[in-house]
C-alpha positions in Angstrom: 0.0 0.0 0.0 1.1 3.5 -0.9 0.4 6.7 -1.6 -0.7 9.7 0.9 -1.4 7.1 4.3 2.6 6.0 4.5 4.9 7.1 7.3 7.1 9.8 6.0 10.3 10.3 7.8 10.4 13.6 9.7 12.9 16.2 10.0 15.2 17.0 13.3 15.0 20.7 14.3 18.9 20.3 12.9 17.6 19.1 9.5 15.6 21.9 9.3 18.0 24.3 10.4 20.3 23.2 7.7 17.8 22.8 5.0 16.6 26.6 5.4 20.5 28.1 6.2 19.7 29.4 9.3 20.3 28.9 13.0 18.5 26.4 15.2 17.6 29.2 17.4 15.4 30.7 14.3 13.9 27.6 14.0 12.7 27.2 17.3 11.6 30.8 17.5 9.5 30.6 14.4 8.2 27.5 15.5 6.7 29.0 18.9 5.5 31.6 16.5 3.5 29.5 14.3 5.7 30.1 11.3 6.8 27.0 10.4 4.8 23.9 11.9 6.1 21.4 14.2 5.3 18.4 16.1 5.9 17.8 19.8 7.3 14.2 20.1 7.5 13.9 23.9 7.0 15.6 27.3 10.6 17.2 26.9 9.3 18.9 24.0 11.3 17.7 21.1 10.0 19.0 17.8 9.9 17.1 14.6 9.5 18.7 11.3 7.1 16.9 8.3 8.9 17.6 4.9 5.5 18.9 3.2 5.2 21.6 5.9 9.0 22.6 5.3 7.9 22.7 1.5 4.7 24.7 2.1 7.0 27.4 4.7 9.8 27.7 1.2 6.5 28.2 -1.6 5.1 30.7 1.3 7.9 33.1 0.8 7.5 35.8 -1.3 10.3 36.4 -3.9 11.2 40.0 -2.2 12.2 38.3 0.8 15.1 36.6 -1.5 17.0 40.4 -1.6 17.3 39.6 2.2 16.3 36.2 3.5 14.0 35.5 5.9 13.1 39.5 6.7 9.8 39.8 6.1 9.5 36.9 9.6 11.8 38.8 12.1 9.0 39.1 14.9 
């Protein structure tokens, strides 16, 4: 069986981090924000990242930001 109901792997907050060139400190920040969405794995509060929601953050920013990345989410 496969298609939309498999297991995808998901992303460490590192992963992400490294995927969007910026710090893990920005990614936990716009994660409490709401910016990018994340999933609490355990009481520690671990967060694991689902690729499609990485994807849907990068085809979210508009192409001004690109002049100086990331500016338009400095909250």
């Amino acid at each position: 069986m496969s298609g939309n109901n498999e297991l995808q792997p998901l992303l460490t907050l590192k992963e992400v981090a490294a995927i969007l060139h910026v710090h893990v400190n920005t990614v936990r920040r716009w994660s409490d924000k709401g910016v990018i969405k994340a999933l609490q794995i355990n009481r520690r509060g671990d967060r694991r990242f689902r690729r499609q929601d990485i994807s849907d953050f990068l085809n979210r920013m508009n192409p001004e930001d690109l002049k100086e990345p990331f500016a338009s989410l400095r909250l």
